[in-house]
DSSP file (Angstrom, degrees, kcal/mol; ACC not computed):
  #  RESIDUE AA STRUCTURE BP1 BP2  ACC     N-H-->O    O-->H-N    N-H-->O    O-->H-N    TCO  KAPPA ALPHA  PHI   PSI    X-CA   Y-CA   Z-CA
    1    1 A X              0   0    0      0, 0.0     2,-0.3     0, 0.0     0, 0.0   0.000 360.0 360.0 360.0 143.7   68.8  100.1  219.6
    2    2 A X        +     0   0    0      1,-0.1     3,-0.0     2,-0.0     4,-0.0  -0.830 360.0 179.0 -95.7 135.3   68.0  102.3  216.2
    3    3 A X    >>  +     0   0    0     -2,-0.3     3,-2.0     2,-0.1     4,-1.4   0.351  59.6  96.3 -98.4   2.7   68.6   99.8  213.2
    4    4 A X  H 3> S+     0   0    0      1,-0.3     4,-0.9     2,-0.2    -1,-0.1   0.722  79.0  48.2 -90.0  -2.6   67.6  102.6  210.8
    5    5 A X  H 34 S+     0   0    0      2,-0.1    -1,-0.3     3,-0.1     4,-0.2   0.611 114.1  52.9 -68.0 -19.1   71.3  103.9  210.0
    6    6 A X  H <> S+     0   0    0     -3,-2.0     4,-5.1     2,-0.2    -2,-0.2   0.954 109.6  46.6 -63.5 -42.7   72.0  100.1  209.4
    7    7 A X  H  X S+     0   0    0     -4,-1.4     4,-1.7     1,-0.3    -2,-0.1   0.669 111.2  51.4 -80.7 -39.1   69.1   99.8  207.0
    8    8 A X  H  X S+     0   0    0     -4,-0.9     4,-1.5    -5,-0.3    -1,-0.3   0.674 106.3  54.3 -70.0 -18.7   70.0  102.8  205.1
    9    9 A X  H  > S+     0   0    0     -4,-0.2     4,-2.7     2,-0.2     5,-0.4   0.961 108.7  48.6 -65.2 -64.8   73.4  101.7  204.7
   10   10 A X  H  X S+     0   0    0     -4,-5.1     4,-2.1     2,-0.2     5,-0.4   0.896 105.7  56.9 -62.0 -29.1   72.1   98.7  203.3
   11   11 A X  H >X S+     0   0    0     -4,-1.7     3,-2.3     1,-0.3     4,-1.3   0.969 109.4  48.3 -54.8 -75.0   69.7  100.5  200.9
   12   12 A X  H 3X S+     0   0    0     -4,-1.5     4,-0.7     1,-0.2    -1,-0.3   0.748 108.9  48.5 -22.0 -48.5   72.6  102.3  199.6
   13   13 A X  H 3X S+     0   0    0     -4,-2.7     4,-1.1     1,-0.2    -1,-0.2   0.721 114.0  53.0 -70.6 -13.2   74.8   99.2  199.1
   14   14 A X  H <X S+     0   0    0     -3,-2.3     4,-1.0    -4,-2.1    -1,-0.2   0.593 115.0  38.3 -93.6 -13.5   71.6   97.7  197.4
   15   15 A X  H  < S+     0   0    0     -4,-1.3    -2,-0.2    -5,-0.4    -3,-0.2   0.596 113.2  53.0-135.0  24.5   71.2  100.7  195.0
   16   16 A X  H  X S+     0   0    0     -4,-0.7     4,-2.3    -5,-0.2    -2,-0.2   0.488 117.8  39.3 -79.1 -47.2   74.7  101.1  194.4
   17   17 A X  H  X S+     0   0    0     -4,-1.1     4,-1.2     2,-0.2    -3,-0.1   0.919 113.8  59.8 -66.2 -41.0   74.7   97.1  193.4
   18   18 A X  H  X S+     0   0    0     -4,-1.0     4,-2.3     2,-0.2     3,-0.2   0.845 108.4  40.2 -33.9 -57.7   71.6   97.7  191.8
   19   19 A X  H  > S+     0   0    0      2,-0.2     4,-2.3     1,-0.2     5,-0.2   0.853 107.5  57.3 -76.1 -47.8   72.9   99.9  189.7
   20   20 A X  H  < S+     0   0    0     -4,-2.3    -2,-0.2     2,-0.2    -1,-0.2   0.588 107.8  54.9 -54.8 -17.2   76.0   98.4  189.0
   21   21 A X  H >X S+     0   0    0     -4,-1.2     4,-3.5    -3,-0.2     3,-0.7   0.881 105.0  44.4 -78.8 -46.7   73.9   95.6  187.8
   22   22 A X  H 3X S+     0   0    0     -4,-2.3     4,-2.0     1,-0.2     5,-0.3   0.959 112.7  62.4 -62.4 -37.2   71.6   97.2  185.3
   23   23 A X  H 3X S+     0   0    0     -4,-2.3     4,-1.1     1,-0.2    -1,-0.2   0.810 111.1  37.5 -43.6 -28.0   75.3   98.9  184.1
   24   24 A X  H <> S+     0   0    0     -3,-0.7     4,-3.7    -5,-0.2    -1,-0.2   0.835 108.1  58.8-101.3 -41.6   76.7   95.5  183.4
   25   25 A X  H  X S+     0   0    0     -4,-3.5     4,-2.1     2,-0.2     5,-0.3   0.823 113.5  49.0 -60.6 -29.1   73.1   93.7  181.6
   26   26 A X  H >X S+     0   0    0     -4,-2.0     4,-3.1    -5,-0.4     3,-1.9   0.958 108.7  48.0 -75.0 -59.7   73.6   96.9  179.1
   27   27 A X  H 3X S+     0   0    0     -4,-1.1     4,-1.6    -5,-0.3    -2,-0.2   0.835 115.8  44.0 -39.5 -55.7   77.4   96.1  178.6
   28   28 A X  H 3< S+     0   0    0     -4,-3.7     4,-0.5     1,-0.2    -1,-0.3   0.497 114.0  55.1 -80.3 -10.1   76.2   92.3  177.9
   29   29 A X  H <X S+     0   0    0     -4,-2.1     4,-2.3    -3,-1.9    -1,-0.2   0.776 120.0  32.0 -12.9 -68.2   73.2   93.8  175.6
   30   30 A X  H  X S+     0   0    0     -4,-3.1     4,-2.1    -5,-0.3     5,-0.2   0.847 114.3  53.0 -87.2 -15.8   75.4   95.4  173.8
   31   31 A X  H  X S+     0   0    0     -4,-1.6     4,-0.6    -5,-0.3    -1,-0.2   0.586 109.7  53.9 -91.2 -15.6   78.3   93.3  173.9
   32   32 A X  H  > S+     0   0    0     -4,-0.5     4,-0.9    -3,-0.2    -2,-0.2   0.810 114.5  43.7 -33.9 -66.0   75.8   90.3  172.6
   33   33 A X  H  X S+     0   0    0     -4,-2.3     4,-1.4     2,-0.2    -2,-0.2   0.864 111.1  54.3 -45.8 -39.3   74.7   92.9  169.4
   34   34 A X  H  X S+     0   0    0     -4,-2.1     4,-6.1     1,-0.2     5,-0.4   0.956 114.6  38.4 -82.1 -63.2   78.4   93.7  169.0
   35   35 A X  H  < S+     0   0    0     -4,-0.6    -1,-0.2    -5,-0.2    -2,-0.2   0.704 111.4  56.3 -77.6   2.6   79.2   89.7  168.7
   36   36 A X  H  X S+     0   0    0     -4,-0.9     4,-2.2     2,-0.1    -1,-0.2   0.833 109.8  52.9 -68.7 -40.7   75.8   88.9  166.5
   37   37 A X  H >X S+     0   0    0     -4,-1.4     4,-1.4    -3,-0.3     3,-0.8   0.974 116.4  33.7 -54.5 -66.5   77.5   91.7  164.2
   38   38 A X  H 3< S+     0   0    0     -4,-6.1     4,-0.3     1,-0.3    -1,-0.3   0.563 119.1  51.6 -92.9   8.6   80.9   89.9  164.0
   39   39 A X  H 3> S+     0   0    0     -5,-0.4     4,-2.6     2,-0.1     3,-0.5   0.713 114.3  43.2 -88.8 -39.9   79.3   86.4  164.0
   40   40 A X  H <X S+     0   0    0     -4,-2.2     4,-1.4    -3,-0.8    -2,-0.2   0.777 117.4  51.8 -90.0 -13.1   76.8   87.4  161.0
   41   41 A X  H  X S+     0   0    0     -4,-1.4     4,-0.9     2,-0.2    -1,-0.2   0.590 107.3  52.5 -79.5 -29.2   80.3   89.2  159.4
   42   42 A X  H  > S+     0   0    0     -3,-0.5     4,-1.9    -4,-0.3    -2,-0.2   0.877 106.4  49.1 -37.6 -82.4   82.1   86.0  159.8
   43   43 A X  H  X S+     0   0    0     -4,-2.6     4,-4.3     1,-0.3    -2,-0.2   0.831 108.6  57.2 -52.7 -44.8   79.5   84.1  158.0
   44   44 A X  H  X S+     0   0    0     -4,-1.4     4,-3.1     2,-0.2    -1,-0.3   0.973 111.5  41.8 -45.7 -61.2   79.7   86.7  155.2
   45   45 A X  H  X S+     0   0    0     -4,-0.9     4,-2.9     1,-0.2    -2,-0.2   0.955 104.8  57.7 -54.3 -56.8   83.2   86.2  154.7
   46   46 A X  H  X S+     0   0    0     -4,-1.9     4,-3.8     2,-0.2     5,-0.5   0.942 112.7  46.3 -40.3 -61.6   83.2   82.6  155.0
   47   47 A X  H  X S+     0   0    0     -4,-4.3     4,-3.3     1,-0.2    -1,-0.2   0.961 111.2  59.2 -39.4 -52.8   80.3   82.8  151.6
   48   48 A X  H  X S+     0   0    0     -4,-3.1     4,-2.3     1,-0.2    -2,-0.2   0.775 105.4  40.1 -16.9 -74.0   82.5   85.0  150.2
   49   49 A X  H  X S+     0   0    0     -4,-2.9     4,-1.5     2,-0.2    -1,-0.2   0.840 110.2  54.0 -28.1 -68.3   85.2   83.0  150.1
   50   50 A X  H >X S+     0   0    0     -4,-3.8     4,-4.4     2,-0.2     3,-0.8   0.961 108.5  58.3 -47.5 -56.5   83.5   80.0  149.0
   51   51 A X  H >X S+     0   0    0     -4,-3.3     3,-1.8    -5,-0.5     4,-1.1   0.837 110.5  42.8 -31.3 -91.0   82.2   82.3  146.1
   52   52 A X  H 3< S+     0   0    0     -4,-2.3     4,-0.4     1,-0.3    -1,-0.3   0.437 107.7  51.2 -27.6 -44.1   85.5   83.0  145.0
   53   53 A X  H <X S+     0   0    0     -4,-1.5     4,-1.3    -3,-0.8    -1,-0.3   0.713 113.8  49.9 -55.4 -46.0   87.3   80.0  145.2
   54   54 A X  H << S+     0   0    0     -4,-4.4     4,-0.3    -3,-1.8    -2,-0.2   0.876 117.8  36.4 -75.7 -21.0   84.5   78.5  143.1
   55   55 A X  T  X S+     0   0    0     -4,-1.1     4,-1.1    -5,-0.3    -2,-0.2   0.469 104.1  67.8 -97.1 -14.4   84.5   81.3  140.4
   56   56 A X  T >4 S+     0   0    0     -4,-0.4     3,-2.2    -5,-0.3    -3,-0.2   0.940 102.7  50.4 -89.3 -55.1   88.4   81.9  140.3
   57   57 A X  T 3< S+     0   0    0     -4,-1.3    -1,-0.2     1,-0.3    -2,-0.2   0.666 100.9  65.7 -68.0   3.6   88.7   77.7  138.6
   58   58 A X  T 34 S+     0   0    0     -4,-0.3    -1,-0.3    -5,-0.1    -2,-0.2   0.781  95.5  85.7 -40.1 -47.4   86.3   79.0  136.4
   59   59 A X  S << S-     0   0    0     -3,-2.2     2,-0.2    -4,-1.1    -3,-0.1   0.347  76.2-114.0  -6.8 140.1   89.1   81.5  135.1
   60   60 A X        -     0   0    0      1,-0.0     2,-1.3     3,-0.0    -1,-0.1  -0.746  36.5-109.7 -91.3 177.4   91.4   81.5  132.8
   61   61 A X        -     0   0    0     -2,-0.2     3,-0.1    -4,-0.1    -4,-0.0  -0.595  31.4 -98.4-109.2 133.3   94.8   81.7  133.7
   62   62 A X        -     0   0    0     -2,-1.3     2,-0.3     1,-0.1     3,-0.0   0.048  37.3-111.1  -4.8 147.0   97.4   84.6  133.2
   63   63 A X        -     0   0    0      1,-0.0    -1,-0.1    -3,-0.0    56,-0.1  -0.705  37.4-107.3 -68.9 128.9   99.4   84.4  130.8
   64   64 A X        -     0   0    0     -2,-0.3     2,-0.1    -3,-0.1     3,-0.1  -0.614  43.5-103.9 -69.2 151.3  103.3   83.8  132.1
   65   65 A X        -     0   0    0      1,-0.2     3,-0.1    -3,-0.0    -1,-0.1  -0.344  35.7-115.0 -66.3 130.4  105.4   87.0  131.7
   66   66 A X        -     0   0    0      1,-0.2    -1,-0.2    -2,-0.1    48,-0.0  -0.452  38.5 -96.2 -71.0 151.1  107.9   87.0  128.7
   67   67 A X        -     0   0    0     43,-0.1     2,-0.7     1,-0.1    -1,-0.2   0.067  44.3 -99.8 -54.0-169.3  111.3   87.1  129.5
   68   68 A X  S    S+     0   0    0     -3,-0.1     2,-0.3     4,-0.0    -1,-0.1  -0.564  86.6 108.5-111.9  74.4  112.8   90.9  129.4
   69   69 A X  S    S-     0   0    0     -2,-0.7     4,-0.5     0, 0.0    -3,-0.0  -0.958  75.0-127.7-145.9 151.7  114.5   90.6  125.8
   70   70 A X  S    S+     0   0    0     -2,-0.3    -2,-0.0     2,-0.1     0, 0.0   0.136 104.0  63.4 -88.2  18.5  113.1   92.4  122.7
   71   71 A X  S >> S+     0   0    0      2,-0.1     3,-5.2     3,-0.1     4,-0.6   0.808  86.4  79.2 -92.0 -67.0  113.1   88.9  120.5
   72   72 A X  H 3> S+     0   0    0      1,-0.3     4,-1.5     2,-0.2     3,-0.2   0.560  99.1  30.3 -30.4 -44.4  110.5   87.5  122.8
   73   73 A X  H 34 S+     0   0    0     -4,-0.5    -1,-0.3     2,-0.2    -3,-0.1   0.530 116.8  56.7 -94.5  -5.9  107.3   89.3  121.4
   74   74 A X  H <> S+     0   0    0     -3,-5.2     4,-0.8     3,-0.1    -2,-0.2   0.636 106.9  55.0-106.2  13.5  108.5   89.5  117.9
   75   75 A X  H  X S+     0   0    0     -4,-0.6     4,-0.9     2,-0.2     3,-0.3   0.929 105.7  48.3 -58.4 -68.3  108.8   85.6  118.3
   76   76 A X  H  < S+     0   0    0     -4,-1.5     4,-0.4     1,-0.3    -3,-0.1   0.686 104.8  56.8 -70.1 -19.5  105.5   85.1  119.3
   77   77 A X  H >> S+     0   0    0      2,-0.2     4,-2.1     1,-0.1     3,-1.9   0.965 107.2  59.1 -80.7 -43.2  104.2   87.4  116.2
   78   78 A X  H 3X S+     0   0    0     -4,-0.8     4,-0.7     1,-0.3    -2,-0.2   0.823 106.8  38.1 -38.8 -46.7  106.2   84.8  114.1
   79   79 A X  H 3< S+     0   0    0     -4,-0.9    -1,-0.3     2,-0.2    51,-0.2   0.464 115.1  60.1 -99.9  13.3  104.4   81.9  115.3
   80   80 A X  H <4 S+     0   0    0     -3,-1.9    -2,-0.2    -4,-0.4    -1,-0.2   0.905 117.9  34.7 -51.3 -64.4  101.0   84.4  115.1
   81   81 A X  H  < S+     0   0    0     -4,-2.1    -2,-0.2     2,-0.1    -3,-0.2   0.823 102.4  81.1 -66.6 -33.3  101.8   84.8  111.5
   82   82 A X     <  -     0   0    0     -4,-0.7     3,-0.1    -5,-0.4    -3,-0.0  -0.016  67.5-147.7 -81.0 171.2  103.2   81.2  110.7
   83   83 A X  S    S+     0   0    0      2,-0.1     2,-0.3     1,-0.0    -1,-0.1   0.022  78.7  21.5-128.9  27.4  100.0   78.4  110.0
   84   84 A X  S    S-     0   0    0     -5,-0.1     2,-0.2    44,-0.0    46,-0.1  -0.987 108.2 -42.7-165.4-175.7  102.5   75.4  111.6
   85   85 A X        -     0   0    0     -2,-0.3    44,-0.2    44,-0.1     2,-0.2  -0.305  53.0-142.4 -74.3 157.5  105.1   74.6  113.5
   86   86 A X  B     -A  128   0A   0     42,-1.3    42,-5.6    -2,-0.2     2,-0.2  -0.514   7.3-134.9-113.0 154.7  108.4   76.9  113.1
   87   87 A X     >  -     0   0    0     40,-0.2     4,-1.0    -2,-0.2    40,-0.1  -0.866  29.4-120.3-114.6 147.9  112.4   75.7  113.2
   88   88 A X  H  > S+     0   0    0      1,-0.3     4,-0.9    -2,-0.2    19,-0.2   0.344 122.9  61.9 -94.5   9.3  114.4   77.8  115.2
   89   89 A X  H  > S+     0   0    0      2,-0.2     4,-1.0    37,-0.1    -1,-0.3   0.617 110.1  44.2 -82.1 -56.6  116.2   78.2  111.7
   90   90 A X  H >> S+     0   0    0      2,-0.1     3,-2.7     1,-0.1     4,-1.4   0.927 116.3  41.8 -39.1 -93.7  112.6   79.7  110.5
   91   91 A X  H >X S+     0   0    0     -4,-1.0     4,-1.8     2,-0.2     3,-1.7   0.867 114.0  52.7 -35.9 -58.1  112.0   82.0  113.6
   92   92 A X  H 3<>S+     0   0    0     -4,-0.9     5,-1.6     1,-0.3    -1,-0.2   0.769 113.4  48.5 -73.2  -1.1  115.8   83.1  113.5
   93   93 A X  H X<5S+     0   0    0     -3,-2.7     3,-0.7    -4,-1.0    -1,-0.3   0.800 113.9  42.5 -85.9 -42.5  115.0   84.0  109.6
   94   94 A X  H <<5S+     0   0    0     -3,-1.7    -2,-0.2    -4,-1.4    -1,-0.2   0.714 104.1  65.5 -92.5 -11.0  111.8   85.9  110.3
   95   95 A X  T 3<5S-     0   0    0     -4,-1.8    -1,-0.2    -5,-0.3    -2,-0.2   0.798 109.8-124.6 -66.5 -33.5  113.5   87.5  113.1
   96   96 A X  T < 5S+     0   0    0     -3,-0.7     2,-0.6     1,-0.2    -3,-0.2   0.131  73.4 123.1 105.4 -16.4  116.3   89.5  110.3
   97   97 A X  S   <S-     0   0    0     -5,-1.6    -1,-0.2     1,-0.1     3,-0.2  -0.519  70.4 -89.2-107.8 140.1  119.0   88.1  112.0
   98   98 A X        -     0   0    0     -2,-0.6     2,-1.2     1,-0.2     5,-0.1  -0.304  35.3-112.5 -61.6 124.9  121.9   85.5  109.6
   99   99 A X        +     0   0    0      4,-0.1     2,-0.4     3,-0.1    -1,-0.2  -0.476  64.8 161.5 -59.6  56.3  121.3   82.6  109.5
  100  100 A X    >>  -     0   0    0     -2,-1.2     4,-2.0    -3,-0.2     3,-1.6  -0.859  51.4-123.7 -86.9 125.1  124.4   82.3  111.6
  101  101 A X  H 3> S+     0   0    0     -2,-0.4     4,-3.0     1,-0.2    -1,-0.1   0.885 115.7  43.5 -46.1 -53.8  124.9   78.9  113.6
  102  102 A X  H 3> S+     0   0    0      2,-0.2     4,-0.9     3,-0.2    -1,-0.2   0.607 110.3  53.3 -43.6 -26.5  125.3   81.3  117.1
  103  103 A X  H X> S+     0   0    0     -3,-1.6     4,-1.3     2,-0.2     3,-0.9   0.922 113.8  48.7-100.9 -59.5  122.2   83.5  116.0
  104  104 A X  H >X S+     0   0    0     -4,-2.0     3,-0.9     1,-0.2     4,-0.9   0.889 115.3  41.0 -13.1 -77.4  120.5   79.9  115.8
  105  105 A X  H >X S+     0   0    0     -4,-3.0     4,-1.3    -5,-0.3     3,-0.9   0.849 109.3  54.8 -19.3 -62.7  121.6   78.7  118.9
  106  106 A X  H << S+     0   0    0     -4,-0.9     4,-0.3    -3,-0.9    -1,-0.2   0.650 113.5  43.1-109.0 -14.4  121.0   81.6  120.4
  107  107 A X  H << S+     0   0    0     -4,-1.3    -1,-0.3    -3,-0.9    -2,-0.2   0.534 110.7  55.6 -94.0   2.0  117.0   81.4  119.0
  108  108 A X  H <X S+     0   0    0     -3,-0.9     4,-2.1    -4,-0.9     3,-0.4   0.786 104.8  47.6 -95.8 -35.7  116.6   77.9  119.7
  109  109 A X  H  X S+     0   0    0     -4,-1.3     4,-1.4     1,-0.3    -2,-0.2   0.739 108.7  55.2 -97.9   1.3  117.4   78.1  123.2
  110  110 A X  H  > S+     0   0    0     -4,-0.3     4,-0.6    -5,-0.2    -1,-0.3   0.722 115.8  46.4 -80.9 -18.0  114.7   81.7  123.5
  111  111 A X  H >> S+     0   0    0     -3,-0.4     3,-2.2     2,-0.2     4,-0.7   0.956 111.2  47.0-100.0 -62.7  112.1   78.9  122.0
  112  112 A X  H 3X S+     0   0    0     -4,-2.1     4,-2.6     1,-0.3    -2,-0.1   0.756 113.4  52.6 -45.2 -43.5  113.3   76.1  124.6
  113  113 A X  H 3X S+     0   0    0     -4,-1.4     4,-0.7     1,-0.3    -1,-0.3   0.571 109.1  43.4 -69.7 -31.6  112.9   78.9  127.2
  114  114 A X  H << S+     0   0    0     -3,-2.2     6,-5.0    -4,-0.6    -1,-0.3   0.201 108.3  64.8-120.5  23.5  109.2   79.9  126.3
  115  115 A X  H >X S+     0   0    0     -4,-0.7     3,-2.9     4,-0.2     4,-0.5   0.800 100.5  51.9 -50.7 -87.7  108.6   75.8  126.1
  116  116 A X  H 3< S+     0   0    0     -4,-2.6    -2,-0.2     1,-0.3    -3,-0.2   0.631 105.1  54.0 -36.9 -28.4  109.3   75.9  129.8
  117  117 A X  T 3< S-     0   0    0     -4,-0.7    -1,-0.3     1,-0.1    -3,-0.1   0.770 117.7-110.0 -85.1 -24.3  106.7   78.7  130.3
  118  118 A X  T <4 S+     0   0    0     -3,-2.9    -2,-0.1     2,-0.2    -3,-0.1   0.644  90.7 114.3  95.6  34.3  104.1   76.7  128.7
  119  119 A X  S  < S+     0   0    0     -4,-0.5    12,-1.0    -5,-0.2     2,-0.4   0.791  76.8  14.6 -80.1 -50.6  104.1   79.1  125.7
  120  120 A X  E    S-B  130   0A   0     -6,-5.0     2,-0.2    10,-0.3    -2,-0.2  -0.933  70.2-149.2-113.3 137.6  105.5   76.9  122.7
  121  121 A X  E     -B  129   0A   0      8,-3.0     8,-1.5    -2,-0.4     2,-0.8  -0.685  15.6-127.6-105.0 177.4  105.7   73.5  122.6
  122  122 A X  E     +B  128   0A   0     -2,-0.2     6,-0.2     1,-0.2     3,-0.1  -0.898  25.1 177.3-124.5 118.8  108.2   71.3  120.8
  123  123 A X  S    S+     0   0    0      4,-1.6     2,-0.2    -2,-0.8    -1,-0.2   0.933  75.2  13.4 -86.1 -33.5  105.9   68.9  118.9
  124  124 A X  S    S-     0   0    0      3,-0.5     2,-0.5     0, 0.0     3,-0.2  -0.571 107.3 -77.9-125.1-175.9  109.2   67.0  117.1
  125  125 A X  S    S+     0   0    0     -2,-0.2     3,-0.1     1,-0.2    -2,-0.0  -0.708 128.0  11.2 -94.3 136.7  112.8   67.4  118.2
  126  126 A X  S    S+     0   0    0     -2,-0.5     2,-0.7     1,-0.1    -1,-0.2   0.456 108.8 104.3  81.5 -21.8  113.9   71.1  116.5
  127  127 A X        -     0   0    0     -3,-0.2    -4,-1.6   -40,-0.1    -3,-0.5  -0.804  53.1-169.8-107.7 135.5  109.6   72.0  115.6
  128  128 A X  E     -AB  86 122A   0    -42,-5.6   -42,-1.3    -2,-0.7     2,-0.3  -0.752   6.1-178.9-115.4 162.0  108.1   74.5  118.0
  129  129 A X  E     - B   0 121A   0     -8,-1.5    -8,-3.0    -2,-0.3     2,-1.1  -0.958  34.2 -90.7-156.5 151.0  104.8   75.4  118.2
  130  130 A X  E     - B   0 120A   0     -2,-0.3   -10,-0.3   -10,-0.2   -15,-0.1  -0.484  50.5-111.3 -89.6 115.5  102.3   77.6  120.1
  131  131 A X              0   0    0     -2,-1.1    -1,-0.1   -12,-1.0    -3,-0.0  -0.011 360.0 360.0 -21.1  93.8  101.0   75.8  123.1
  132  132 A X              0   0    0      0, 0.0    -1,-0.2     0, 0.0    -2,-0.1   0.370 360.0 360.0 -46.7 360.0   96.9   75.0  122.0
């Protein structure tokens, strides 16, 4: 009996497997580099981060956005100008507009409003002031 068509058969299936092996150690070569890359990329971000987070409470913070009324910024030149705290009888005076009880009103409650924003404060009941 000839074994030497078995024996070439097997050589083939051995250098077809052969091959298919070194084909697979490169994939996992490169597919190792590929995940050192996104491991060392990772880590980058992760510094990053930290960086940032530690330098942003260093900041200051924004300013809050005025409402969208044309009073609002010539308010805040008022109390620019003024060397204490303002009555909303004051502001409605430096403003132009008479020294109407409704034109009062209507500037005491734009002063309440940039309270709440943590622009002015009200140091007494009725005395505004600009937030230190």
């Amino acid at each position: 009996m000839n074994i030497r068509p078995l024996l070439d058969a097997l050589d083939l299936q051995k250098d077809a497997a052969q091959a298919l092996a070194d084909d697979l150690r490169a994939q996992i070569d490169d597919l190792q580099t590929r995940l050192q890359e996104a491991e060392t990329h990772l880590e980058h971000l992760a510094i990053t981060r930290r960086t940032v987070t530690g330098l942003a409470d260093r900041l200051p913070a924004s300013p809050p956005e005025l409402p969208e009324h044309p009073d609002y910024p010539r308010i805040l030149a008022a109390f620019n100008e003024s060397t204490g705290p303002l009555r909303a009888k004051d502001v409605c005076q430096a403003l132009g507009h008479e020294l109407l009880p409704n034109n009062i009103e209507g500037t005491r409650a734009k002063l309440k409003r940039l309270v709440k924003l943590g622009i002015l404060t009200e140091a007494d009941t009725g005395c505004f002031a600009r937030q230190q």
